[in-house]
C-alpha positions as a Python dict, from the first residue, in 0.01 Angstrom:
ca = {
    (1, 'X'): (0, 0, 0),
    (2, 'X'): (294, 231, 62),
    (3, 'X'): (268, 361, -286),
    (4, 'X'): (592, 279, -423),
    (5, 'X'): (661, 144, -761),
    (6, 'X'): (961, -157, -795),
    (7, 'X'): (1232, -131, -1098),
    (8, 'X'): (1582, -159, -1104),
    (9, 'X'): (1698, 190, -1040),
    (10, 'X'): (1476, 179, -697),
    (11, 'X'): (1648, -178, -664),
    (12, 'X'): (2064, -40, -632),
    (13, 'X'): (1889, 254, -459),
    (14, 'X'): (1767, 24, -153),
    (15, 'X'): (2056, -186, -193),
    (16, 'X'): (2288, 156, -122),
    (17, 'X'): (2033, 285, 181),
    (18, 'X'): (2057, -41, 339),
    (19, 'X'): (2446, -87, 342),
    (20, 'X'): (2513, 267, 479),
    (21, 'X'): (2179, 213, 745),
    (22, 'X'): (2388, -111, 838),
    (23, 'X'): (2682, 71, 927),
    (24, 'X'): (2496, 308, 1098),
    (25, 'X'): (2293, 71, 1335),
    (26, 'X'): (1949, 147, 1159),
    (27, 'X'): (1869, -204, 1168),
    (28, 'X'): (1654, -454, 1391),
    (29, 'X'): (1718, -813, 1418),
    (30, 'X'): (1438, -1091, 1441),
    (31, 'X'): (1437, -1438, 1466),
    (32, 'X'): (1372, -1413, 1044),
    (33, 'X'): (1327, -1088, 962),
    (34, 'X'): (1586, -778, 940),
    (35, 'X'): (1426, -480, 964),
    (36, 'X'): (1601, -161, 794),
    (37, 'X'): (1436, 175, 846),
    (38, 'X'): (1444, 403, 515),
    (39, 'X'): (1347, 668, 618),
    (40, 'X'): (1068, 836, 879),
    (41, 'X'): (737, 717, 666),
    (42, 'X'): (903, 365, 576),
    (43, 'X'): (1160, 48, 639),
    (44, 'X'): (1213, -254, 444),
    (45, 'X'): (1203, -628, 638),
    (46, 'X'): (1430, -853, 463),
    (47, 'X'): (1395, -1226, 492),
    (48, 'X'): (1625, -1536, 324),
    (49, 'X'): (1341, -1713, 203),
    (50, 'X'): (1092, -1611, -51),
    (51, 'X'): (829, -1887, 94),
    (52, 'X'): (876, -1718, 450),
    (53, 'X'): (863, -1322, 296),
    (54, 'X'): (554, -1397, 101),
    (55, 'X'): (369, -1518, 409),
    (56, 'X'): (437, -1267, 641),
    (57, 'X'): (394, -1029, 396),
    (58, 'X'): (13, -1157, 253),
    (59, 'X'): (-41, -1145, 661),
    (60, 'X'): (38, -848, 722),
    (61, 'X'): (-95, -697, 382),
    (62, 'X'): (-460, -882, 512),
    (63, 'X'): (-427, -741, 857),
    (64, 'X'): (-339, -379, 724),
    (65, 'X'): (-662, -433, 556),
    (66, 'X'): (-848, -455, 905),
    (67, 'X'): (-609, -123, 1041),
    (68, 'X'): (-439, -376, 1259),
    (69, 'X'): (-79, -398, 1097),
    (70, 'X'): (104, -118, 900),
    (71, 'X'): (67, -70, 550),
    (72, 'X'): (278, -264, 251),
    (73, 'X'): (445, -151, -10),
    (74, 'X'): (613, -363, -337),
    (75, 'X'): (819, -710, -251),
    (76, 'X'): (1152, -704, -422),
    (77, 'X'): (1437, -962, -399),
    (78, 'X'): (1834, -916, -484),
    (79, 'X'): (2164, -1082, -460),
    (80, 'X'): (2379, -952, -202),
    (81, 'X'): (2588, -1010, 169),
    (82, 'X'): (2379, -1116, 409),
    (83, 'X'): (2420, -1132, 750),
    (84, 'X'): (2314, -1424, 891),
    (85, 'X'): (2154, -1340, 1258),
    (86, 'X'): (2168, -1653, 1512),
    (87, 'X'): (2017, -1540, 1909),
    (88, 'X'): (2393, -1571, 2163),
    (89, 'X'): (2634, -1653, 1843),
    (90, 'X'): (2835, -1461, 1660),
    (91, 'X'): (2657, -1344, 1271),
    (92, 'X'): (2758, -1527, 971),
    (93, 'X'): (2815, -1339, 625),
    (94, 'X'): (2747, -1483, 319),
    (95, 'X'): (2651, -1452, -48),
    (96, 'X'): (2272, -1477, -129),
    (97, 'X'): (1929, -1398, -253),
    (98, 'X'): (1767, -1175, -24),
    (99, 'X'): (1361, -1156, -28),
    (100, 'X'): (1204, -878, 97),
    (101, 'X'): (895, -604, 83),
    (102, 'X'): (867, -255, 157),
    (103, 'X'): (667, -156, 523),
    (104, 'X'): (517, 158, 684),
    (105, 'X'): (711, 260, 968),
    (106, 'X'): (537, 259, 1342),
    (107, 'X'): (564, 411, 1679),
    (108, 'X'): (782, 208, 1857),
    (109, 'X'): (626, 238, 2257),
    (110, 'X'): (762, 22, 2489),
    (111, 'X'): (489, 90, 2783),
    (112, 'X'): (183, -62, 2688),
    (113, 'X'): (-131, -188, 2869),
    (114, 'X'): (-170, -548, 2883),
    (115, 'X'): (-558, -480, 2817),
    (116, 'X'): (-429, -363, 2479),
    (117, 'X'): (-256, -691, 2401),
    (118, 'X'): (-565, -908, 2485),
    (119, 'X'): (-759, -660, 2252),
    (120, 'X'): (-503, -669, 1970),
    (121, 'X'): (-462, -1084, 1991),
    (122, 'X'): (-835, -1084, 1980),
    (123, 'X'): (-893, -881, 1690),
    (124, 'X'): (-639, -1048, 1474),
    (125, 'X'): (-822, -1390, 1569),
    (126, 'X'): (-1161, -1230, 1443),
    (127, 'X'): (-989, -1198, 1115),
    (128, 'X'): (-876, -1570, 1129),
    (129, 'X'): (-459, -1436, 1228),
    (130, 'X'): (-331, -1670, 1577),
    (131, 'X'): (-42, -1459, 1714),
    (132, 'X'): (102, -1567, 2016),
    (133, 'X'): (416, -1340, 2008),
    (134, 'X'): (291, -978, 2068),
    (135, 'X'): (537, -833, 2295),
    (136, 'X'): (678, -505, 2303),
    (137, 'X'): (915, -552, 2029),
    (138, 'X'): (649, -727, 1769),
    (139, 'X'): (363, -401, 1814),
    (140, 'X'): (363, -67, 1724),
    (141, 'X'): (159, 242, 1732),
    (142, 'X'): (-13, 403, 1456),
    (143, 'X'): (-198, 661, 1490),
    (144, 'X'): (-284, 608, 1877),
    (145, 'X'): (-381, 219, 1789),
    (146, 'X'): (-148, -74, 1915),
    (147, 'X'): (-71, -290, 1539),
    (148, 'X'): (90, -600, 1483),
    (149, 'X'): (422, -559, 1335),
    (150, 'X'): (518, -924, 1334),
    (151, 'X'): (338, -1212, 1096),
    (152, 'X'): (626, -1426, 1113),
    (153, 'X'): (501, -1651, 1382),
    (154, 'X'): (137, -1566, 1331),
    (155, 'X'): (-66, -1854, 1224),
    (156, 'X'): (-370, -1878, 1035),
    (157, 'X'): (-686, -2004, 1162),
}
């Protein structure tokens, strides 16, 4: 666990961070997942479904477990704008419940051995975790180790 507590004050506080990290560009787009980073130890993803947040998240929280995914911190949820992030078409903004947990941050290395793949994919499979997705942008670095940032399309053995 990242250590930090959920309330309400924390709550409008993230809710600030993220809209002026927005208009800043501190933001990543996935296929399900916005990622904003917070600051350098952590970032929160944000998802539109609770179903989808919870299972990445209880992924990655079990795979943080085994040092091979960054640590978690509290899962929060809030109404507010979201924008709606569809691959070659232009974003849609609307009104809704956004789901979402707090994450350690990671090195972000785009150079990486394919050896280090294979030996990633296999130790998430010893833990019962399928991921067929890690590419550069879904790993990370911490502490000199190659970690799984993405549980979104990771399946479960």
């Amino acid at each position: 666990m990242c250590g930090l507590q959920w309330d309400d004050k924390k709550n409008r506080q993230l809710m600030e961070t993220i809209r002026v990290k927005s208009k800043r560009k501190m933001v990543s787009f996935g296929v399900s997942c916005v990622y904003f980073l917070l600051n350098k130890k952590v970032g929160a993803k944000l998802y539109k479904s609770k179903k989808v947040r919870d299972c990445a998240y209880n992924k990655q929280l079990y795979a943080a477990e085994h040092n091979l995914a960054p640590a978690v911190g509290d899962c929060f949820s809030f109404d507010c704008f979201w924008i709606e992030h569809v691959p070659c078409c232009c974003p849609e903004i609307k009104y809704r419940k956004i789901h979402g947990y707090i994450t350690q941050n990671v090195k972000i290395d785009s150079i990486k051995e394919s050896s280090q793949y294979s030996k990633l994919k296999y130790q998430l499979s010893e833990i019962g975790l399928l991921n067929e997705d890690l590419l550069n942008d879904n790993v990370g670095i911490i502490d000199g180790q190659l970690v799984c940032i993405d549980f979104d399309s990771c399946s479960c053995k």
